[in-house]
C-alpha positions in Angstrom: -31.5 -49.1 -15.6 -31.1 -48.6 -11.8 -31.4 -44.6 -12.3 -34.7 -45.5 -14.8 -36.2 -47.1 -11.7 -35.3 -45.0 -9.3 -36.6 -42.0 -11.5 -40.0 -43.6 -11.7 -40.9 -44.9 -8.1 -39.7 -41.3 -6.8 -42.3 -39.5 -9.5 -44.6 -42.4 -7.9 -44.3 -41.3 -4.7 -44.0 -37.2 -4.8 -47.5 -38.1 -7.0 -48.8 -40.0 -3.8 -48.0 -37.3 -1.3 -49.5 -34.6 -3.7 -53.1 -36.7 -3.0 -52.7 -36.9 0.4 -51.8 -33.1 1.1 -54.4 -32.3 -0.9 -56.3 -33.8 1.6 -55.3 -33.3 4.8 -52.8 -30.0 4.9 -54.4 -26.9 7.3 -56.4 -30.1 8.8 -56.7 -31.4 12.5 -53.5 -31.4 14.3 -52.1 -33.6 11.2 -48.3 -32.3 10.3 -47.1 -32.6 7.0 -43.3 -31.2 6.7 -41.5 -31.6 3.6 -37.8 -33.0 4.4 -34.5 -33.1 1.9 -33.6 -36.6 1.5 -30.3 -36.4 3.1 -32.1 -36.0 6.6 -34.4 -38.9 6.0 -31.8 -41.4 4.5 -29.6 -41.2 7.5 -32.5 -41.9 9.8 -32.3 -38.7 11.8 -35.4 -37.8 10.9 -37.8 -40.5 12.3 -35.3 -40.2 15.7 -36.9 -36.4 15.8 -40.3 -36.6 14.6 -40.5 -39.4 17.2 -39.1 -37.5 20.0 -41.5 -34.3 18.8 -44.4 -36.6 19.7 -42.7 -38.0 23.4 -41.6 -34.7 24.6 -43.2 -31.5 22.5 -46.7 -31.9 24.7 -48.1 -30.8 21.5 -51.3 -32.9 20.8 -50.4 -33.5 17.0 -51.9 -36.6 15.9 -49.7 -37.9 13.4 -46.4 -36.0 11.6 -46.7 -37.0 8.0 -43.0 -36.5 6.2 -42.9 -35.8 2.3 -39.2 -36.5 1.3 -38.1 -35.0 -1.9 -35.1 -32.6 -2.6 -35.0 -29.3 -1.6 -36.4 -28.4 -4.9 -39.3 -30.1 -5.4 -39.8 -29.4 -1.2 -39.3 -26.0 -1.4 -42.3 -25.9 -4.7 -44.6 -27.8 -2.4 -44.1 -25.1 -0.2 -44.9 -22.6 -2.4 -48.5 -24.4 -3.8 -49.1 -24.5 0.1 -48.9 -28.1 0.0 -46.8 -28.5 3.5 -47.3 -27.1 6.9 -42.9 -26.5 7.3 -40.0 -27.8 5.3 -36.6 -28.9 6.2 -34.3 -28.3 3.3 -30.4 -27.5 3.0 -30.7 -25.0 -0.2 -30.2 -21.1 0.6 -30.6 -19.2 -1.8 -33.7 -21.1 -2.8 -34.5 -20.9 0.7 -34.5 -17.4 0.9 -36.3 -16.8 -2.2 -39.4 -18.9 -0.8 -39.3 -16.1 2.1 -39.0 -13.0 0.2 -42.0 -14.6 -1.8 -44.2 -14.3 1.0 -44.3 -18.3 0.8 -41.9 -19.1 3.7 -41.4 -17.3 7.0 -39.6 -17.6 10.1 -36.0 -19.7 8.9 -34.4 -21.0 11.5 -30.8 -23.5 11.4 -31.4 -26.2 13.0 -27.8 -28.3 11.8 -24.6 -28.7 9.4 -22.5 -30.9 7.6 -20.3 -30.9 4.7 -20.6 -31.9 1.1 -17.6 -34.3 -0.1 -16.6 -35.5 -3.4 -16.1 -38.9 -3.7 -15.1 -41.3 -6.2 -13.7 -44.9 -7.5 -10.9 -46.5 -5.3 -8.6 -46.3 -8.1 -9.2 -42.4 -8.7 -8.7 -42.4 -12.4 -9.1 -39.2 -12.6 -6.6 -38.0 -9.9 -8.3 -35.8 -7.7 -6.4 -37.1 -4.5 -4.2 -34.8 -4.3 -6.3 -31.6 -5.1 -6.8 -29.0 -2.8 -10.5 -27.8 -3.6 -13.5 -29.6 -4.8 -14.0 -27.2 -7.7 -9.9 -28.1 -9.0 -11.5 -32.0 -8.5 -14.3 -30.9 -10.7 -11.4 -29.4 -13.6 -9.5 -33.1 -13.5 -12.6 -35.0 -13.4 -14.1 -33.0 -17.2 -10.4 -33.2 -18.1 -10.6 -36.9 -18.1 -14.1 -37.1 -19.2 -14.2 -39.5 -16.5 -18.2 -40.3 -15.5 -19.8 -37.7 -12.8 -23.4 -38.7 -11.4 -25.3 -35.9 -10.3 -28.5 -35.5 -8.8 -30.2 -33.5 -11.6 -33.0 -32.4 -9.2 -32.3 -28.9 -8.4 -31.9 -30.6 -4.7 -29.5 -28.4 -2.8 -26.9 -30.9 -3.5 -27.5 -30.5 -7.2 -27.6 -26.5 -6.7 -24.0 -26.8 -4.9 -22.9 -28.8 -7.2 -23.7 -26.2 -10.3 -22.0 -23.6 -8.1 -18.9 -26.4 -7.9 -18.4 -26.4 -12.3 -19.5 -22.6 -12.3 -16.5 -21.6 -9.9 -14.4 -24.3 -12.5 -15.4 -22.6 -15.3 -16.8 -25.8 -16.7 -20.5 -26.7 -18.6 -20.5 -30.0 -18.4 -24.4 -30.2 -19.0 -25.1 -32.2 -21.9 -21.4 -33.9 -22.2 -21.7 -37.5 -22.6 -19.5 -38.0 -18.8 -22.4 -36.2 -17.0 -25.2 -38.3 -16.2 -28.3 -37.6 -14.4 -29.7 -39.9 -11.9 -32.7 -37.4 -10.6 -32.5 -39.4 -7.3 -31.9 -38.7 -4.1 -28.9 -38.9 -2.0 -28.9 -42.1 -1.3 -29.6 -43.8 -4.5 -27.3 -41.5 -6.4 -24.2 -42.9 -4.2 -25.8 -46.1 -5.1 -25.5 -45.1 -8.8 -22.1 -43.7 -8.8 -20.6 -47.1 -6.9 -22.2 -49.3 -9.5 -21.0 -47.0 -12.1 -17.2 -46.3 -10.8 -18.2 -42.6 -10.9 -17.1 -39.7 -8.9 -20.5 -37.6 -7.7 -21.0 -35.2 -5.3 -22.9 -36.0 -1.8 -23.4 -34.7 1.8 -20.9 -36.0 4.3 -23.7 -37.6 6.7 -25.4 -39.6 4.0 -22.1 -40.9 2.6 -21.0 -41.9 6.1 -24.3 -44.2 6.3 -23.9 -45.8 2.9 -20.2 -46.1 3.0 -20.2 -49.8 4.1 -22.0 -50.5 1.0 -20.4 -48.1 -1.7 -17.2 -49.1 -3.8 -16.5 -45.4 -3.2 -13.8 -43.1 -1.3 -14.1 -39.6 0.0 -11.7 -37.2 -1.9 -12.6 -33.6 -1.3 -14.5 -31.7 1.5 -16.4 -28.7 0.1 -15.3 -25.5 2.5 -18.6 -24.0 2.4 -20.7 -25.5 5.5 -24.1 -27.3 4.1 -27.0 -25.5 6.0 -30.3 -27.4 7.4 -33.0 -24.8 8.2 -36.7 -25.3 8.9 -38.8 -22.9 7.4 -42.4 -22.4 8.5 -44.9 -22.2 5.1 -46.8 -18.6 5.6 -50.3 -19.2 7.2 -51.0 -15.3 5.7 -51.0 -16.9 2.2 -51.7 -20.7 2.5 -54.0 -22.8 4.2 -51.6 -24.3 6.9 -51.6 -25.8 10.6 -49.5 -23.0 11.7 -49.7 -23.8 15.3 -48.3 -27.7 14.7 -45.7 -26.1 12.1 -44.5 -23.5 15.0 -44.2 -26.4 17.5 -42.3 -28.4 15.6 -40.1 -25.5 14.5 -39.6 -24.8 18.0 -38.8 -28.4 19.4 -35.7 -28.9 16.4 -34.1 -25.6 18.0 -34.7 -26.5 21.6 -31.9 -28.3 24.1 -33.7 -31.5 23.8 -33.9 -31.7 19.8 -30.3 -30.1 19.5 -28.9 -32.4 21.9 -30.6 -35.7 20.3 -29.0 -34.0 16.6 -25.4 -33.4 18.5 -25.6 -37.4 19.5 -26.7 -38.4 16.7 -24.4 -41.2 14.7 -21.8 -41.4 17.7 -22.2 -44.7 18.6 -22.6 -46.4 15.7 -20.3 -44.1 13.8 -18.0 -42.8 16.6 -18.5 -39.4 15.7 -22.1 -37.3 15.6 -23.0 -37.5 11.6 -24.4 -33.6 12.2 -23.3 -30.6 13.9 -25.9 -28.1 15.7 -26.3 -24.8 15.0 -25.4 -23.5 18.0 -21.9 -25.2 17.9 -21.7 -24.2 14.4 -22.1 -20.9 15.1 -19.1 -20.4 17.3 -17.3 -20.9 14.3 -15.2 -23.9 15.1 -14.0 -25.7 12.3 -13.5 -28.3 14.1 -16.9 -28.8 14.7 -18.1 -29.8 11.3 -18.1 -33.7 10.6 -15.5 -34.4 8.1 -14.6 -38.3 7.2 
């Protein structure tokens, strides 16, 4: 029932945005990026688009978000239905460019994607060394998984996750879809004792209200890039979509993203690309 709902009012609301950039993208100095939902649930993204209008002196009139996963973002992009995107999907991400759809990628931040679970662990991933072993004793038990479903970038890393387990587990009756975003799917999974997969910023910010415990880090990094939408092939503002793709990788944007989370959570929920480029492991949030 909760994943029904959710299902519905986010159909509702990609349906809304499609009116409204049908309407105003390419016009004024209106900016509509598309943003993963991880970035919005955790609240970093009004903190920037806020600070984009104090201290970019770009004379953009309003910044319009779309949030969505990186999926359904990234196909915006590609109807030229957003100015930029902020998504955490890769491969995707670099399809989109080598379409001529996207240009100009640039990292902007990192986390990690964690496992987590029921207190009671039922299906004994504890002591497992690797999310994709976690994956192996969670079909083994047929104990109930939650996944996204959206071809998000969560749900694509989670695909990779059962492919390097050598599991399908598409269409067993333990693997549930809750096409929702990050947020809502933790939500699903507490309510259901599940296990699901989810970025270690948003779980951080739900974790006060999720029967849920972090088992397994993921030890691939999850990448947050802006890509500008091509203004060769779409009707864009390119020159509001390359300010605000400069501001996220300036000192002011990547020290508001480095502070971000520390003093409510004592530790930054992100890590900057430029720290993550340096390659210390220590850099990347892990709870």
């Amino acid at each position: 029932m909760v994943a029904s709902a959710v299902v519905i009012k986010r159909y509702a609301t990609l349906l809304a945005a499609a009116l409204l950039l049908g309407a105003s993208c390419g016009s004024g100095n209106d900016l509509i990026v598309g943003v993963t939902t991880s970035v919005h649930d955790t609240g970093l993204l009004d903190v920037l688009t806020e600070a984009f209008r104090e201290e970019s002196g770009y004379d953009v009139a309003a910044v319009t978000p779309i949030i969505a996963g990186s999926g359904q973002i990234l196909e915006l992009a590609r109807r030229g239905e957003l100015d930029a995107v902020i998504t955490h999907s890769p491969q995707a991400e670099a399809q989109l460019i080598m379409d001529g759809d996207g240009i100009d990628r640039r990292e902007i931040m990192q986390n990690r994607f964690v496992l987590v679970g029921p207190p009671d662990d039922p299906a004994g991933v504890r002591s497992v060394a690797t999310a994709s072993e976690a994956l192996e004793r969670i079909a083994a038990v047929e104990r109930t998984f939650i996944s996204r479903g959206d071809n998000s970038g969560t749900h694509i890393r989670e695909l990779a996750l059962w492919g390097q387990a050598g599991i399908d587990p598409v269409g067993q009756p333990w693997y549930q879809e809750s096409g929702a975003g990050q947020g809502q799917s933790l939500l699903v999974a507490s309510d259901k004792g599940a296990y699901t997969l989810v970025d270690s910023s948003t779980f951080t910010v739900f974790q006060e209200r999720l029967a849920l415990e972090p088992y397994v880090f993921d030890e691939e990094p999850n990448r947050y890039s802006i890509i500008r939408v091509s203004p060769e092939k779409h009707n864009v503002n390119e020159a509001a979509a390359l300010a605000f793709a400069d501001f996220l990788t300036s000192p002011i944007a990547q020290r508001i993203i480095a502070e971000f989370g520390r003093e409510r959570y004592e530790e930054p929920l992100f890590v900057v690309a430029s720290i993550a480029s340096e390659g210390d492991p220590a850099a990347t949030p892990e709870r």
